[in-house]
C-alpha positions in Angstrom: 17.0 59.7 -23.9 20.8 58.2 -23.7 23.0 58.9 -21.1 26.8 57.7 -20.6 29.9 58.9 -17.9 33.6 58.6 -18.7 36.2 59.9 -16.8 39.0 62.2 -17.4 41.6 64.3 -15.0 42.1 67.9 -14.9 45.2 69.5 -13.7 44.6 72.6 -11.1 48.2 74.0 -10.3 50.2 70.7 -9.5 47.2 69.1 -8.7 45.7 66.6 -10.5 41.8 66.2 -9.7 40.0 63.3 -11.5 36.3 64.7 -13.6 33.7 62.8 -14.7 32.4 63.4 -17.7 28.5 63.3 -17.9 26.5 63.0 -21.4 22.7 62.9 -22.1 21.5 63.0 -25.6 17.6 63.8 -26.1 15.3 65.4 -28.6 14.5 68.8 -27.3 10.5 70.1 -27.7 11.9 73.6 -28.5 13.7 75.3 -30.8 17.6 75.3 -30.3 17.9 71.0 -30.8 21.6 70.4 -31.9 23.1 72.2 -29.4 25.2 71.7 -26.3 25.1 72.5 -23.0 27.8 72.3 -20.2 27.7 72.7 -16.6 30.7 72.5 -14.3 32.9 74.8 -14.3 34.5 74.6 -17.7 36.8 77.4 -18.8 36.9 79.0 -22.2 39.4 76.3 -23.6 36.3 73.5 -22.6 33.9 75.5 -23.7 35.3 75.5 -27.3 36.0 71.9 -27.1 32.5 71.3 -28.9 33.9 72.6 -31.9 36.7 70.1 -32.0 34.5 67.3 -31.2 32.1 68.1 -33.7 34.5 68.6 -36.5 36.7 65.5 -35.6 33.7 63.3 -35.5 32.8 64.8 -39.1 36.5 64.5 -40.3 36.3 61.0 -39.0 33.3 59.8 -40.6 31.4 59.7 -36.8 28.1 61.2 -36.8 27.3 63.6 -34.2 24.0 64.0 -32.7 21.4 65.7 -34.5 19.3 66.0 -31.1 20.4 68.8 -27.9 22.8 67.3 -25.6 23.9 68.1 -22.1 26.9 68.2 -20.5 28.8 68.0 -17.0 31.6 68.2 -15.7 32.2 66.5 -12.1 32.8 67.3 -9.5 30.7 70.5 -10.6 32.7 72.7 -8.1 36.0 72.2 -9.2 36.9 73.6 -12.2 37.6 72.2 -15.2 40.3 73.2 -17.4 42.5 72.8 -20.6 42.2 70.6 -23.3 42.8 66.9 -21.5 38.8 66.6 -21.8 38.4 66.8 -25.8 38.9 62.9 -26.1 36.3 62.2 -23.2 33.6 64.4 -24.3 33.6 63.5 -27.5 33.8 59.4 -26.8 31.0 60.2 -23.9 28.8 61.7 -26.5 28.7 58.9 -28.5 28.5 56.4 -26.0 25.2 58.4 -24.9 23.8 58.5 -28.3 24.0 54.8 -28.2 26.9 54.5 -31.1 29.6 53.2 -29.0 29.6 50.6 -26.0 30.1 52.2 -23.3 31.2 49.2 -21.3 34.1 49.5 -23.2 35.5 52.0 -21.3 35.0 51.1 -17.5 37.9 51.7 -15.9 39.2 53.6 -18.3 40.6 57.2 -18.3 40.7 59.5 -21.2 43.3 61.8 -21.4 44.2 63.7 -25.2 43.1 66.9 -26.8 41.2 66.3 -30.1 42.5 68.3 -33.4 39.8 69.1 -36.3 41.2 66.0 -38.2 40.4 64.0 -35.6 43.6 62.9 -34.3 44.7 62.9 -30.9 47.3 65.3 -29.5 49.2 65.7 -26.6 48.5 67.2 -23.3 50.9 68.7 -20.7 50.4 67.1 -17.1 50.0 63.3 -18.3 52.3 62.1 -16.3 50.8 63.5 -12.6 47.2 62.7 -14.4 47.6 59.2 -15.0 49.4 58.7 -11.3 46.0 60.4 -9.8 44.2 57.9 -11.9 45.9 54.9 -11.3 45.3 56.0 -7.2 41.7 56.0 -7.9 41.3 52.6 -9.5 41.6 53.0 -13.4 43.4 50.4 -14.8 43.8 51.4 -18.4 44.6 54.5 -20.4 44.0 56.2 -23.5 46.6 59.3 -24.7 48.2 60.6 -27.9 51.0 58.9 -29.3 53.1 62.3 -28.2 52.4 61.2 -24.8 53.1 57.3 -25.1 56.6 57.0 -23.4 55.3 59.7 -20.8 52.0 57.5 -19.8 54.4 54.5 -20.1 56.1 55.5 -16.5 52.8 54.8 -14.7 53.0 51.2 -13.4 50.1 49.1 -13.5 48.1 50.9 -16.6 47.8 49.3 -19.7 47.9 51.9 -22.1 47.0 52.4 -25.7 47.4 55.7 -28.2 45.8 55.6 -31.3 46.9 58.2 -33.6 43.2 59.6 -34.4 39.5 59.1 -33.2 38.7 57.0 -36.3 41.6 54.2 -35.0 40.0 54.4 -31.1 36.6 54.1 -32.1 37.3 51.2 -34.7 39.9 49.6 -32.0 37.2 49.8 -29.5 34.9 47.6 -32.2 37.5 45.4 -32.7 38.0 46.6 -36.2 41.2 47.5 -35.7 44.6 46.3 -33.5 46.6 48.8 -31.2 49.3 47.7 -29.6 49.9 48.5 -25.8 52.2 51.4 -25.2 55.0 49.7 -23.3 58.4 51.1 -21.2 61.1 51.5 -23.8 64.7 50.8 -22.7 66.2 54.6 -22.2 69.4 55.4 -22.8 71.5 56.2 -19.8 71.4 59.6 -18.7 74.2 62.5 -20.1 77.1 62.4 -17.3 76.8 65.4 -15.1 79.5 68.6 -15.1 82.4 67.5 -12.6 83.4 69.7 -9.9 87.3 68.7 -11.2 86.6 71.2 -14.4 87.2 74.2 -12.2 90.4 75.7 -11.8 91.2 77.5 -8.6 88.6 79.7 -6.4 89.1 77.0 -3.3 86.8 79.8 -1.1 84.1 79.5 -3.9 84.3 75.6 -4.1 84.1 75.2 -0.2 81.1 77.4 -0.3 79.2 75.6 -2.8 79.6 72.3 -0.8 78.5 74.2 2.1 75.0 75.1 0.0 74.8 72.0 -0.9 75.3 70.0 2.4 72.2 72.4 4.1 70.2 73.5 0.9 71.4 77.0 1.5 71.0 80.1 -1.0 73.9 81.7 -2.2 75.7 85.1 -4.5 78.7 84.7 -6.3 80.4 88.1 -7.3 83.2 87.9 -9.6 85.0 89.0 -13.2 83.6 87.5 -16.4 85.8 84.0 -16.4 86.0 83.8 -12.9 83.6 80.4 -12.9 80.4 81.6 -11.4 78.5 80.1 -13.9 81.0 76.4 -14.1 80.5 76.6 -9.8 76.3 77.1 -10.3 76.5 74.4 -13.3 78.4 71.5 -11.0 75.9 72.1 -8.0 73.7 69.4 -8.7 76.4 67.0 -9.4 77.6 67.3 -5.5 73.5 67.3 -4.5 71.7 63.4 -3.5 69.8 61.7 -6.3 66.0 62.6 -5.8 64.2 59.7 -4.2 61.5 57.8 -6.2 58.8 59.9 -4.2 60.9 63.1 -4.7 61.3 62.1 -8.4 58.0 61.3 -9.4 57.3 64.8 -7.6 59.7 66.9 -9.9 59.1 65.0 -13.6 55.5 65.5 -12.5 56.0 69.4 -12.9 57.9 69.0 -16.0 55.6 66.6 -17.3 52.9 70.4 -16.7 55.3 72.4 -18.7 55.1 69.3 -21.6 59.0 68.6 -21.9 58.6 65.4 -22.4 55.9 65.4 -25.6 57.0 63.5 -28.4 60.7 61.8 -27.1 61.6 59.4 -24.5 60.7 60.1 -20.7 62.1 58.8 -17.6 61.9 59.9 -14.6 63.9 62.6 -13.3 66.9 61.2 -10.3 68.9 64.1 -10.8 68.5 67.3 -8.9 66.9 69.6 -11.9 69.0 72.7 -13.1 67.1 75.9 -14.1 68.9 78.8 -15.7 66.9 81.7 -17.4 67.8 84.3 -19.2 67.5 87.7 -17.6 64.6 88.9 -19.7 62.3 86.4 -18.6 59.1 88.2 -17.6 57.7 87.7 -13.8 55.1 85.0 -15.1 57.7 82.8 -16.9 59.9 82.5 -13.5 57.8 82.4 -10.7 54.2 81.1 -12.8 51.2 82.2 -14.3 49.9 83.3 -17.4 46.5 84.3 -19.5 44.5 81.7 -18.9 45.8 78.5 -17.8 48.3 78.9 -14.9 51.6 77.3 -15.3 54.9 76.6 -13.4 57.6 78.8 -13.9 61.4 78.1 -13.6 61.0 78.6 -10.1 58.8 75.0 -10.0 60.4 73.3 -12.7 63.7 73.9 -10.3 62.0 72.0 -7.0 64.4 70.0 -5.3 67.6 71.5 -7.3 69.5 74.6 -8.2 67.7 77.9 -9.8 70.1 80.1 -11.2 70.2 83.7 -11.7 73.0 84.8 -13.4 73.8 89.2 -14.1 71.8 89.5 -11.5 72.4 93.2 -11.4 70.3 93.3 -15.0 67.2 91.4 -13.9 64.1 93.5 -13.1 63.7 94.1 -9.7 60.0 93.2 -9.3 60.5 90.2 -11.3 63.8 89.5 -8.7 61.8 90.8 -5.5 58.8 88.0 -6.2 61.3 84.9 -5.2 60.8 86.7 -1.8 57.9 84.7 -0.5 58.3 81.6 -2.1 62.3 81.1 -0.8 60.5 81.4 2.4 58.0 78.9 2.3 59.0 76.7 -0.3 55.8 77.0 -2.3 54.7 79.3 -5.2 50.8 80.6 -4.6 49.4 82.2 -7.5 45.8 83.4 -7.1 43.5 84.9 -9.8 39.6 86.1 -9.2 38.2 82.7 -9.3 40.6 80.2 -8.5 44.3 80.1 -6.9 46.8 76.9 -7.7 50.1 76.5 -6.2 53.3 74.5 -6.9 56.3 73.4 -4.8 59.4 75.2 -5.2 62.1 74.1 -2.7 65.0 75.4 -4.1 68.7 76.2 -4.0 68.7 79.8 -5.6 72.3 80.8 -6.8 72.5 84.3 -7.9 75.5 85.4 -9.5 76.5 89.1 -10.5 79.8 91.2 -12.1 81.4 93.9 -9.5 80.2 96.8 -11.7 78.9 97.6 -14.8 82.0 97.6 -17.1 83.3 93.9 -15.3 86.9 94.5 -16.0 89.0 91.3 -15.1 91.1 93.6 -12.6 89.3 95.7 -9.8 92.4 98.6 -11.6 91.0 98.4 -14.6 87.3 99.5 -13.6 86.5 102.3 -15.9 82.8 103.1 -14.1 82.1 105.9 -11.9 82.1 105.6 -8.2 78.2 105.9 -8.2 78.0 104.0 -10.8 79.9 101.1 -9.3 78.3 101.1 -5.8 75.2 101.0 -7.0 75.5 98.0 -9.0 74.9 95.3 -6.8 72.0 97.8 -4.9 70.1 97.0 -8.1 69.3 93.8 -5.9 67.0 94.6 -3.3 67.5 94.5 0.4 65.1 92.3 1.0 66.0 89.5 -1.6 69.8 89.7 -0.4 68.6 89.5 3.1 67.2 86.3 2.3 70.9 85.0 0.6 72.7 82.8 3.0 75.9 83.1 2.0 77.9 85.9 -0.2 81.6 84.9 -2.3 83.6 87.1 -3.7 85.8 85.2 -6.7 88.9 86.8 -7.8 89.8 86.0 -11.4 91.6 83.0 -12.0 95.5 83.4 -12.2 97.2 81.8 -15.5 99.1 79.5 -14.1 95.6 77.2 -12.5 94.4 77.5 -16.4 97.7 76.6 -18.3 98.2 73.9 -15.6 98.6 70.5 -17.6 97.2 68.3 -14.7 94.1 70.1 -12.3 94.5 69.0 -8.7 90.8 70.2 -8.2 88.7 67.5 -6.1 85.6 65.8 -8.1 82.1 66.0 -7.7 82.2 62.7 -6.4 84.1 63.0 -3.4 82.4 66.5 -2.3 79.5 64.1 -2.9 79.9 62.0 -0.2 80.6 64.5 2.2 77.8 66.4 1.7 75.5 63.2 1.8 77.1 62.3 5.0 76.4 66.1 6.6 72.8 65.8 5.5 72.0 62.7 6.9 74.1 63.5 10.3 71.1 66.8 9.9 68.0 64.8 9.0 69.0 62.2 11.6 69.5 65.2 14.4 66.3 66.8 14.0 64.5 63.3 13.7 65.6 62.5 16.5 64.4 65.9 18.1 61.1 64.6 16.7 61.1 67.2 14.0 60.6 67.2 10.4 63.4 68.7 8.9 65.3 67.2 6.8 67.7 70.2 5.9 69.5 73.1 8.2 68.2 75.8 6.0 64.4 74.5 7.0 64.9 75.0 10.3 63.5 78.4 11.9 65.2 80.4 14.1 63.1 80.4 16.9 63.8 77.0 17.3 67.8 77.1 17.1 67.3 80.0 19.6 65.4 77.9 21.7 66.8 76.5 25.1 67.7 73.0 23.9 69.5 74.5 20.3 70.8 77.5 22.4 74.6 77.7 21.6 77.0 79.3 24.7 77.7 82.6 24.2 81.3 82.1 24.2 80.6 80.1 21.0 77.9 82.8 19.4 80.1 86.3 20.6 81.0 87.2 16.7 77.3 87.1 15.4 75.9 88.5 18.4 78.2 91.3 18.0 77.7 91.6 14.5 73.7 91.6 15.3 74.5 94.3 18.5 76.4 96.7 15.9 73.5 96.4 13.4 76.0 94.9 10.7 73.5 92.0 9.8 69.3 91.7 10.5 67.5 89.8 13.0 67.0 87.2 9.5 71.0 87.2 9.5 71.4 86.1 12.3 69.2 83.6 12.1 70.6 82.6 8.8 74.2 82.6 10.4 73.5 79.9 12.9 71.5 77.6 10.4 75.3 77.7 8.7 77.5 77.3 11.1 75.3 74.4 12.1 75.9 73.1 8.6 79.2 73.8 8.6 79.6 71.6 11.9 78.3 69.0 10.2 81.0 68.8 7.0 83.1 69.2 9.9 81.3 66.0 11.6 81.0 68.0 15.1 77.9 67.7 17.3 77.5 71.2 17.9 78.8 74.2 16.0 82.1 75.4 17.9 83.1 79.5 17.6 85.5 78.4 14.9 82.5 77.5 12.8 80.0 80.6 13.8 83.1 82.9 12.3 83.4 81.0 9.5 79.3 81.1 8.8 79.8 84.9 10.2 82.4 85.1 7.4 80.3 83.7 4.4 77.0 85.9 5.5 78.9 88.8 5.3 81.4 87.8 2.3 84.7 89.6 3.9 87.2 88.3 6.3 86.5 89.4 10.0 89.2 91.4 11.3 
């Protein structure tokens, strides 16, 4: 009887759990020899990955075992999923049946799904994988040639990727010579959109630096050509560069969704930018699927701007399930017998037309009353409650587009500010000995708490507006987390009444009289 262990890693939601792979080969005293057996907790797409195995070791001249042949999966509690396991079960087979050294492949993890004709093919996730198995002491890699420049951004793994199982297991007898898989030079990333492209809409511009300087959420209603969709595009330019940490974290989930199979990969520094089309089923944006779980827009957005545009023509169930994960940052997705979840802290920009017909002048609406007030109800309640801040952009007059020279301030300089009002935040609720980092994380309880407790001179306009029922107990909350922002843009140490009308002003999206 042989026996041999390799090791692997299986991606659960965002999180990447190192498997053992377990082989023993012996003649059975029944009937039923040449068959396989796994334990674990494979899924269906493990289960089948005998078939590969067996006909890439035939299409590869490799003999599979003509005795029965057990298999686990370890830790036998957690389940196992995907394809990432083809390479490992098939190498671990043959190490057990004695035709390859297993030595070879201490320290090693296996990561590559295994096509009939025996080559190797790429897996989505190799990029969190090969982090998790670098933490627990592997030192050298194995992956498809798709996945090369993607396994390359691990530090501290020597990698190779053969093209099929006939190269590995001949590279592995020194029959053959692969080279190791090494960082290529990248070319510098595309510049992003400039703030300086949009013409006019100074109340929409201000806004936007106010979302970005406390991660707040944010509707834009306007004509077609009024620059809702330029403003959403040119929010990440004004956002901070992810942190290495905060970078690894975000290339990580679009390494799950496979973006970077087959081209260059680097990581991610800029804040990501996720629009999707308004017929994007509920599984595509917030996760999920048949079988294996995936992010949705909603993840692959973490740490940057997700943006809804005709709102109004989303479905509202699809709309309504942002709800809970603008609250707490995180998508949970559970099925029967296993739940996964992925981070989804996010600037969500939602953008709409007055009415159906969108004429470019309110006088030229053609829609019936009914019709036009119940436009924007098409977003629910709830979901709105949940938007920080509400603009209203008129179209943009000739004379800002046939201007020869734009007078509109760059990305760069709104930049700076809003860099400076976050860290004048992070540093203020450090200092409380809180781990906030942004004004929109903070909950109300706490800004209505004695020491965060603004005068009531300084709070009259929202606790009237609260008193006359005109915004929710969440509004209210949401009001004071901007005008707390907006303090900061404005470099005060405490949000003045000036600043509570202004935030009262941008909740509500009208002018207080």
């Amino acid at each position: 009887m042989g026996y041999a262990r390799t090791n692997t890693v299986c991606m659960i939601g965002a999180t990447a759990v190192a498997v053992t792979v377990e082989a023993s080969v012996f003649k059975s005293s029944s009937k039923g020899a040449d068959t396989v057996r796994m334990s674990g907790l494979p899924d269906n797409v493990v289960n089948q990955a005998q078939t590969r195995v067996r006909s890439a070791m035939a299409n590869s001249a490799l003999r599979f075992p003509d005795r029965s042949v057990s298999v686990n999966f370890g830790p036998a509690s957690v389940p196992t999923t995907g394809s990432a396991a083809d390479l490992a079960l098939a190498l671990t087979i043959m190490c057990a049946a004695d035709t390859l050294p297993v030595e070879k492949l201490d320290d090693t993890v296996l990561l590559a799904e295994l096509g009939l004709d025996g080559s190797l093919r790429a897996v989505p996730g190799t990029l969190p994988a090969l982090m998790e198995a670098r933490r627990i002491g592997m030192r050298k890699a194995i992956v498809s040639p798709e996945n090369a420049a993607e396994a390359a951004l691990v530090a501290d793994l020597a990698v190779v990727a053969p093209r099929d199982l006939a190269t590995l297991v001949a590279w592995i007898f020194g029959q053959a010579e692969l080279e190791p898989v090494t960082r290529s030079a990248t070319a510098p990333p595309a510049p992003l959109a400039d703030l300086a492209d949009v013409r006019g809409q100074p109340t929409a511009r201000r806004a936007l630096e106010i979302t970005a300087a406390g991660g707040h959420h944010m509707l834009m209603v306007g004509p077609p050509g009024a620059g809702k969709t330029m403003l959403a595009e040119r929010l990440p330019s004004i956002l901070p560069p992810l942190a290495d940490a905060e970078a690894v974290e975000v290339t990580s989930l679009h390494s799950l969704r496979g973006r970077f199979t087959g081209g260059a990969a680097e990581l991610l520094h800029y804040a990501p930018f996720e629009a999707p089309h308004h017929s994007m089923t509920m599984q595509a944006l917030v996760g999920g699927g048949h079988g294996h779980i995936g992010p949705g827009s909603l993840a692959l957005a973490h740490r940057g701007v997700l943006f809804i545009d005709e709102a109004p023509e989303w479905s509202r169930p699809v709309l309504d399930a942002l709800r809970q994960p603008l609250e707490c940052g995180e998508v949970r997705i559970r099925r029967a017998n296993t739940s996964v979840s992925y981070p989804a802290k996010v600037i969500l920009v939602l953008a709409a037309n007055p009415c159906p017909c969108a004429p470019n002048k309110p006088q030229d609406c053609v829609c019936k009353p009914t019709a036009r007030r119940g436009y924007l109800q098409r977003i629910s309640r709830p979901l709105l409650d949940r938007i920080d801040l509400r603009v209203n952009l008129p179209a943009v007059p000739p004379s800002a587009i046939l201007a020869e020279v734009s007078e509109a301030e760059p990305s760069e300089s709104v930049a700076k500010r809003v860099a400076r009002a976050r860290e004048a935040a992070a540093t203020r609720w450090a200092e409380a000995g809180e781990r906030w980092q942004l004004n929109s994380e903070v909950p109300g309880p706490a800004l209505r708490s004695d020491r965060w407790r603004l005068p009531v001179p300084v709070r009259r306009t929202v606790d009237e507006l609260l008193m006359k029922e005109r915004i929710t107990a969440r509004g209210y909350d949401r009001v004071l987390k901007l005008a707390w922002t907006i303090a900061d843009l404005r470099e005060h140490d405490r949000p003045t009444a000036e600043d509570i009308t202004a935030a009262s002003e941008l909740r509500l999206g009208y002018t207080l009289s």
